[in-house]
PDB file of N, CA, C and O in Angstrom, chain B, residues numbered from 101:
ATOM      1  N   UNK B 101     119.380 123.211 111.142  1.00  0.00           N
ATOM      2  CA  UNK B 101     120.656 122.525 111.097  1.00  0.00           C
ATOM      3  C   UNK B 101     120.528 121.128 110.497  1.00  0.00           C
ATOM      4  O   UNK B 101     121.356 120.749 109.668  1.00  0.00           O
ATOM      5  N   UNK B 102     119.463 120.310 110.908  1.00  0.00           N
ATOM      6  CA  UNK B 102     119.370 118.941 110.079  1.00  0.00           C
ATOM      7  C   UNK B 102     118.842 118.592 108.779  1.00  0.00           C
ATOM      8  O   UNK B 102     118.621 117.452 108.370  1.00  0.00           O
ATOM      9  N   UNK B 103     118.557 120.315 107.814  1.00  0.00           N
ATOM     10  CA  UNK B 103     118.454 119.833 106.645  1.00  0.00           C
ATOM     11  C   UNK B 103     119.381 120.273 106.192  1.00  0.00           C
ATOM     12  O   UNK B 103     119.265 120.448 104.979  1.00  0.00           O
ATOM     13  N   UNK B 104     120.529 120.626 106.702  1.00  0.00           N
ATOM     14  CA  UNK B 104     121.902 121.348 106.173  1.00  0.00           C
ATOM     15  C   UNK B 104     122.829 120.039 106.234  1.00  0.00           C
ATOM     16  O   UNK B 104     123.583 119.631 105.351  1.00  0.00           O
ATOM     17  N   UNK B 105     122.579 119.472 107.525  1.00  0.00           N
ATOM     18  CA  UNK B 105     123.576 118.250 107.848  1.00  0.00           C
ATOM     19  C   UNK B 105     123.082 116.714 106.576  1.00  0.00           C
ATOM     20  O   UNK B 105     123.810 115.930 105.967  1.00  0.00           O
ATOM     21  N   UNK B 106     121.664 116.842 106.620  1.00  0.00           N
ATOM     22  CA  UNK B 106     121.037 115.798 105.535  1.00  0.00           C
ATOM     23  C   UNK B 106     121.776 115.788 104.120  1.00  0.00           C
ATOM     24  O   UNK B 106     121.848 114.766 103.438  1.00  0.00           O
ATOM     25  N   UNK B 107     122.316 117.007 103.741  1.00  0.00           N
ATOM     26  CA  UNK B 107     122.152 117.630 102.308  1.00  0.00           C
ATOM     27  C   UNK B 107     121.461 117.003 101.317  1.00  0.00           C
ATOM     28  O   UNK B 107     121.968 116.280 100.458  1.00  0.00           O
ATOM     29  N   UNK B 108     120.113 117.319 101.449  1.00  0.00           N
ATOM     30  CA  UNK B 108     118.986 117.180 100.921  1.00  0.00           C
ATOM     31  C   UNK B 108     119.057 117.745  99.743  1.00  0.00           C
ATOM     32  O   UNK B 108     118.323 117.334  98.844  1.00  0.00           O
ATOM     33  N   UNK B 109     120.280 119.175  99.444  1.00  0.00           N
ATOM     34  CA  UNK B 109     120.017 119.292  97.997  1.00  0.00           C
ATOM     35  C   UNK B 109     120.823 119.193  97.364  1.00  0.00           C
ATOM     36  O   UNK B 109     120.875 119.493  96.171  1.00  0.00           O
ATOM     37  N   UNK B 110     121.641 118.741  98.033  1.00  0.00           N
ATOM     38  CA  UNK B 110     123.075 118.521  97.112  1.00  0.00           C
ATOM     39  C   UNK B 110     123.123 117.174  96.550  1.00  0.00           C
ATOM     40  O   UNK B 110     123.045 116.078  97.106  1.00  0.00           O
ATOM     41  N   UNK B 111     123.306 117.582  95.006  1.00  0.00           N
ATOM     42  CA  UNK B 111     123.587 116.471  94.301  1.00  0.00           C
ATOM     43  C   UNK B 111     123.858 115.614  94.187  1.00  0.00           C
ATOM     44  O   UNK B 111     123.079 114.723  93.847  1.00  0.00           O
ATOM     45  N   UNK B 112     125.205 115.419  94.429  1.00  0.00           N
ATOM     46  CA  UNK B 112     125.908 114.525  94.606  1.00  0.00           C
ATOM     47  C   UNK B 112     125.675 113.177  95.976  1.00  0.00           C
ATOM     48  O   UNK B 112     126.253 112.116  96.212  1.00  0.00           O
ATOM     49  N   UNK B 113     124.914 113.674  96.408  1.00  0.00           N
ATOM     50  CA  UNK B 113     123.948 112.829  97.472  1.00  0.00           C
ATOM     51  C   UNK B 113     122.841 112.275  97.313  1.00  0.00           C
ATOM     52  O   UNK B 113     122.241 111.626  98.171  1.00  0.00           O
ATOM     53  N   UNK B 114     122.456 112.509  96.099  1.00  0.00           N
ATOM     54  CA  UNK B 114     120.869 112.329  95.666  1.00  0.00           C
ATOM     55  C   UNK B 114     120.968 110.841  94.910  1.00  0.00           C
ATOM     56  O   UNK B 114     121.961 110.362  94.362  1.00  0.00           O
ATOM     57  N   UNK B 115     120.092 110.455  95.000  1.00  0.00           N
ATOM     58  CA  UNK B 115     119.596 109.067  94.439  1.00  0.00           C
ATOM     59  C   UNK B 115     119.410 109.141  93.099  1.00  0.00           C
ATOM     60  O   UNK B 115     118.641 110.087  92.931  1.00  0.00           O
ATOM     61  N   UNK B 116     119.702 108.645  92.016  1.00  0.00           N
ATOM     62  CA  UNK B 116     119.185 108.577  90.613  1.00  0.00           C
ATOM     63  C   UNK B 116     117.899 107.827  90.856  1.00  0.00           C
ATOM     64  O   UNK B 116     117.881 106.728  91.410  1.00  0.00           O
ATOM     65  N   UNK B 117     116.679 108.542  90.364  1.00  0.00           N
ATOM     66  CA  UNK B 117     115.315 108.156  90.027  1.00  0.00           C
ATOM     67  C   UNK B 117     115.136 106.871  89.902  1.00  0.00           C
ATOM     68  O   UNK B 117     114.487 106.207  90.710  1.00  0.00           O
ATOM     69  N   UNK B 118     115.735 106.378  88.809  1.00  0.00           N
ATOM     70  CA  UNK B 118     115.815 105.215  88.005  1.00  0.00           C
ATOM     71  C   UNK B 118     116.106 104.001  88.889  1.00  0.00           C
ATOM     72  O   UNK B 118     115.705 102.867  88.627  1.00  0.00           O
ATOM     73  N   UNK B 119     116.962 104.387  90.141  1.00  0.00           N
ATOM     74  CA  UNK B 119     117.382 103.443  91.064  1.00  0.00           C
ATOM     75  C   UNK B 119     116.219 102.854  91.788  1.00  0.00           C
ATOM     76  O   UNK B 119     116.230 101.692  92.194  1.00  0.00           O
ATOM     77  N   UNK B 120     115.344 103.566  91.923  1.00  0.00           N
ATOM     78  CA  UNK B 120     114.574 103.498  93.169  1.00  0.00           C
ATOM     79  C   UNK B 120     113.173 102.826  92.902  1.00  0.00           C
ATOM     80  O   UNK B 120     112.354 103.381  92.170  1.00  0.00           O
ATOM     81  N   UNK B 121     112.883 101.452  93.599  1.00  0.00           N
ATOM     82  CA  UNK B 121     111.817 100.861  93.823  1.00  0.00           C
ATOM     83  C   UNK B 121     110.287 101.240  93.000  1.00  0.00           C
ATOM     84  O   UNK B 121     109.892 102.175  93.696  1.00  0.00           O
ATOM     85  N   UNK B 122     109.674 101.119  92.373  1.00  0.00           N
ATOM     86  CA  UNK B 122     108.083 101.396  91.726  1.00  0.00           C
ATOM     87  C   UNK B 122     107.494 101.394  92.913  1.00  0.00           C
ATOM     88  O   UNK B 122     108.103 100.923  93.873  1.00  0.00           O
ATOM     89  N   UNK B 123     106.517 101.791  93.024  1.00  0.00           N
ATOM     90  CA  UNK B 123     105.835 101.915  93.924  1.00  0.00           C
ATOM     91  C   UNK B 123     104.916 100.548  94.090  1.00  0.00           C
ATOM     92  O   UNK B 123     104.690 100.152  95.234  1.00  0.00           O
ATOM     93  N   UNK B 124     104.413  99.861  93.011  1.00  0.00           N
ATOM     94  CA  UNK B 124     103.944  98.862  93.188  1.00  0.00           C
ATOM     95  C   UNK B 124     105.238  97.720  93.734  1.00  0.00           C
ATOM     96  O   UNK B 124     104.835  96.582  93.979  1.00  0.00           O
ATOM     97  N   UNK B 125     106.358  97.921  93.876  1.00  0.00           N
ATOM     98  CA  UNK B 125     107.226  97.439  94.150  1.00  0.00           C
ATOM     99  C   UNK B 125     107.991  97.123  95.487  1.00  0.00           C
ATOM    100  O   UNK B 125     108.706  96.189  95.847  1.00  0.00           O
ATOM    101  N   UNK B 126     107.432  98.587  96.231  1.00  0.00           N
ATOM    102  CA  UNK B 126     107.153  98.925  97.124  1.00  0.00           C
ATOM    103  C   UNK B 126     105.872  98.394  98.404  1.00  0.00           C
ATOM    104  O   UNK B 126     105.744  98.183  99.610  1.00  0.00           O
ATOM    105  N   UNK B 127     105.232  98.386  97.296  1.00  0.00           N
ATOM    106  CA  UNK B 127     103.349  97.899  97.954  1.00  0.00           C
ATOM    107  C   UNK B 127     103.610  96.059  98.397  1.00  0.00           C
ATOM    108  O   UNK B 127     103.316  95.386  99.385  1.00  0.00           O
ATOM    109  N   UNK B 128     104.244  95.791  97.196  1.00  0.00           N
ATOM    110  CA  UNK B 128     104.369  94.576  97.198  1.00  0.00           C
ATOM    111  C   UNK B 128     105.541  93.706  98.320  1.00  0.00           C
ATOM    112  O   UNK B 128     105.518  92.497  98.549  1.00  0.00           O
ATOM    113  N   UNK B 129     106.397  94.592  98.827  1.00  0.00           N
ATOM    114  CA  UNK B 129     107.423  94.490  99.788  1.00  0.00           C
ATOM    115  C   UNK B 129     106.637  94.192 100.961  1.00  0.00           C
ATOM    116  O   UNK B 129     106.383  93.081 101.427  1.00  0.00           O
ATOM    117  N   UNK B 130     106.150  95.763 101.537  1.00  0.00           N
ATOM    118  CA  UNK B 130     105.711  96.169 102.122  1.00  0.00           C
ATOM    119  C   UNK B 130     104.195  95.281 102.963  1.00  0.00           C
ATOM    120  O   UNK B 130     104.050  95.046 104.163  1.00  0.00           O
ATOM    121  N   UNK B 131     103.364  94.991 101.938  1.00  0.00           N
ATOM    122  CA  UNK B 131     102.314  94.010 102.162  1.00  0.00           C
ATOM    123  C   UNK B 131     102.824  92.837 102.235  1.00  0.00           C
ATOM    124  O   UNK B 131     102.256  92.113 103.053  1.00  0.00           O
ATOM    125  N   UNK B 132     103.596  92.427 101.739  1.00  0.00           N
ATOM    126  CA  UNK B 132     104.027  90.508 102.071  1.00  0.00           C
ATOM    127  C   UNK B 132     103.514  89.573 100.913  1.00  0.00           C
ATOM    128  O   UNK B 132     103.305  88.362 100.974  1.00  0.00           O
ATOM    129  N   UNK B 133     103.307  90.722  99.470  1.00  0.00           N
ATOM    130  CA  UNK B 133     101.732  90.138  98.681  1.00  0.00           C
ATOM    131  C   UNK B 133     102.717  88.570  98.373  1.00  0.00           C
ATOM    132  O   UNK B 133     102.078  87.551  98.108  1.00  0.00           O
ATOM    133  N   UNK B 134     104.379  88.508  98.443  1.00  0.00           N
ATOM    134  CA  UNK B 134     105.185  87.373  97.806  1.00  0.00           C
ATOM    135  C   UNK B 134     105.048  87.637  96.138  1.00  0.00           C
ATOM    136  O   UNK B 134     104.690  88.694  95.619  1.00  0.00           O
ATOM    137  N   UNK B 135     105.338  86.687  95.607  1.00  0.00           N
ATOM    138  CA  UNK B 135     105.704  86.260  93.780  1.00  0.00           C
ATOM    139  C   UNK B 135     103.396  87.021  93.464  1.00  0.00           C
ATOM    140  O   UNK B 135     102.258  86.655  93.757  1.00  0.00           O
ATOM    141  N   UNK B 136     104.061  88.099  92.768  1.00  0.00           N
ATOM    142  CA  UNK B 136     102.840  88.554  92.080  1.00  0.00           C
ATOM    143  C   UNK B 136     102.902  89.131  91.092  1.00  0.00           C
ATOM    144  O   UNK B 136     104.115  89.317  91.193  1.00  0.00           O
ATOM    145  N   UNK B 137     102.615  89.693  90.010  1.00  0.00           N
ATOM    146  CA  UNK B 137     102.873  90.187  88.898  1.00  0.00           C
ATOM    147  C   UNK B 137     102.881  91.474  89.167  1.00  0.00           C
ATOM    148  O   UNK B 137     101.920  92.122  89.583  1.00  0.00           O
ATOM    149  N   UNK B 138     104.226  91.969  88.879  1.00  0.00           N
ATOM    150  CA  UNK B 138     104.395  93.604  89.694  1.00  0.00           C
ATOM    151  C   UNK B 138     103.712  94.836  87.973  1.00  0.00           C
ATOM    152  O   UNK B 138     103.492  96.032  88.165  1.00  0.00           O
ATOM    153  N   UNK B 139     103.538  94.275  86.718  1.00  0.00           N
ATOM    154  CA  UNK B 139     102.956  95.066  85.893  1.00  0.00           C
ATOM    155  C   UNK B 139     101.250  94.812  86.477  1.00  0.00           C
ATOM    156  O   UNK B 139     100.624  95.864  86.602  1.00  0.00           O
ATOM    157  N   UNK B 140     100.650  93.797  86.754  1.00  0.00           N
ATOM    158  CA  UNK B 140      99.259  93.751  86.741  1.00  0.00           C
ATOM    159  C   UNK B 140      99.302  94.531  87.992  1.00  0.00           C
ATOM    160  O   UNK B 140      98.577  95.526  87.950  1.00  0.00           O
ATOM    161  N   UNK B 141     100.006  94.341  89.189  1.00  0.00           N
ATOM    162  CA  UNK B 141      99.830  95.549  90.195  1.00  0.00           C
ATOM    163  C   UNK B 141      99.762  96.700  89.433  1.00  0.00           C
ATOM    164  O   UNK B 141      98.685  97.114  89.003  1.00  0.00           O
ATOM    165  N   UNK B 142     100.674  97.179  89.256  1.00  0.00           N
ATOM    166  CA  UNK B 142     100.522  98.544  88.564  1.00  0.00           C
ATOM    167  C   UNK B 142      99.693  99.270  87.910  1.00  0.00           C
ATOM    168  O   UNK B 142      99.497 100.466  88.127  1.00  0.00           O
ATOM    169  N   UNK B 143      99.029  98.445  86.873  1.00  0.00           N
ATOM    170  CA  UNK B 143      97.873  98.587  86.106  1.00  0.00           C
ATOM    171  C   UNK B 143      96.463  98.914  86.949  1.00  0.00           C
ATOM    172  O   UNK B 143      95.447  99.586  86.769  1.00  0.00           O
ATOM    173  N   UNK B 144      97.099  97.904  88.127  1.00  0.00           N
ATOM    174  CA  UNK B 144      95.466  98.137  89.200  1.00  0.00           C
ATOM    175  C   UNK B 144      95.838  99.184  90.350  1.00  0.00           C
ATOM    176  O   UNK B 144      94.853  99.220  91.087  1.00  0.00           O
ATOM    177  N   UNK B 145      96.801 100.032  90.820  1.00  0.00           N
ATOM    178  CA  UNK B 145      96.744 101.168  90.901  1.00  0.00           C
ATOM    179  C   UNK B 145      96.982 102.049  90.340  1.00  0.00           C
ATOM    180  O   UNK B 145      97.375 102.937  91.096  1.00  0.00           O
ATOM    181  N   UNK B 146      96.959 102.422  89.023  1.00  0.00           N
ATOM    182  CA  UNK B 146      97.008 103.500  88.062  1.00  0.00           C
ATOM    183  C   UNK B 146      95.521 103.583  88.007  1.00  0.00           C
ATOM    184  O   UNK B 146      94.979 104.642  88.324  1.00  0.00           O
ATOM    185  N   UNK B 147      94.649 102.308  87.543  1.00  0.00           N
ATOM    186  CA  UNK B 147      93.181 102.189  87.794  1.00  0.00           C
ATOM    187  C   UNK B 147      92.435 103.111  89.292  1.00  0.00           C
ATOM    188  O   UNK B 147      91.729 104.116  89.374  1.00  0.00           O
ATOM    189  N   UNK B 148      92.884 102.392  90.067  1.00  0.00           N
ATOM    190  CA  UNK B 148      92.548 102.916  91.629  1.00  0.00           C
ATOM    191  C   UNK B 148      92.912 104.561  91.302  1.00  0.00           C
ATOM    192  O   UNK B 148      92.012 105.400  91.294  1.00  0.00           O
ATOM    193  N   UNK B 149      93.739 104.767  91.147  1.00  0.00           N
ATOM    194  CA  UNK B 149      94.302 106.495  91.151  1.00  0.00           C
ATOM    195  C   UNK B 149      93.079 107.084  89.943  1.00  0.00           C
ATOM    196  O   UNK B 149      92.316 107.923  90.420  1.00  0.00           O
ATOM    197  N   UNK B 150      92.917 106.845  88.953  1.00  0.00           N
ATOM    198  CA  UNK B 150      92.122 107.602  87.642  1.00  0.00           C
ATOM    199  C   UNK B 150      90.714 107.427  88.111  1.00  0.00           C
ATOM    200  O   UNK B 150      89.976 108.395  87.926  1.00  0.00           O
ATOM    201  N   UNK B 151      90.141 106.233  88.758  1.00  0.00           N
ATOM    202  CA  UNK B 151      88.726 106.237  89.442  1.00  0.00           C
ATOM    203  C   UNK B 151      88.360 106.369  90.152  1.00  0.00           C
ATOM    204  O   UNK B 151      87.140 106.514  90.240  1.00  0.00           O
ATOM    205  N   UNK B 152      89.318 106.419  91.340  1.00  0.00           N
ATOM    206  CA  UNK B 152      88.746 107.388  92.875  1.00  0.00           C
ATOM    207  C   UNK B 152      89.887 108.350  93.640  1.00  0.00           C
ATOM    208  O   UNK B 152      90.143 108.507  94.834  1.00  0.00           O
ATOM    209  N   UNK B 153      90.402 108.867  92.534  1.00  0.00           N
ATOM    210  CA  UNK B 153      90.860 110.248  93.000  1.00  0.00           C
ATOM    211  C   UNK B 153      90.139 111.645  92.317  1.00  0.00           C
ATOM    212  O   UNK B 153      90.224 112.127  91.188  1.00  0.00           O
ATOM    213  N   UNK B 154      89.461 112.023  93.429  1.00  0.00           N
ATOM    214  CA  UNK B 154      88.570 113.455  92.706  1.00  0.00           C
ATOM    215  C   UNK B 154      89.434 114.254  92.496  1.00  0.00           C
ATOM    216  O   UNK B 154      89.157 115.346  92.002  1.00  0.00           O
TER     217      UNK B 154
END
């Protein structure tokens, strides 16, 4: 019943992609990092992800 009541797939409820926070954007909220360069974040977890994800 509460993924019927959510409507999780209905469209017209859904978030446009584009709206929604980067993830380094996110990190940066989230941690407290304050005024940081949200591309050099990024760059250094795209790094983190390609060198220590097996």
């Amino acid at each position: 019943k509460a993924f019927i009541r959510s409507k999780l797939w209905a469209v017209e409820s859904q978030i446009d992609r584009r709206e929604l926070p980067s993830f380094a954007e996110i990190l940066r909220d989230h941690a407290a990092l304050g005024e940081c360069d949200l591309d050099e974040l990024q760059r250094e977890l795209d790094h983190r992800v390609e060198s220590t994800l097996h």
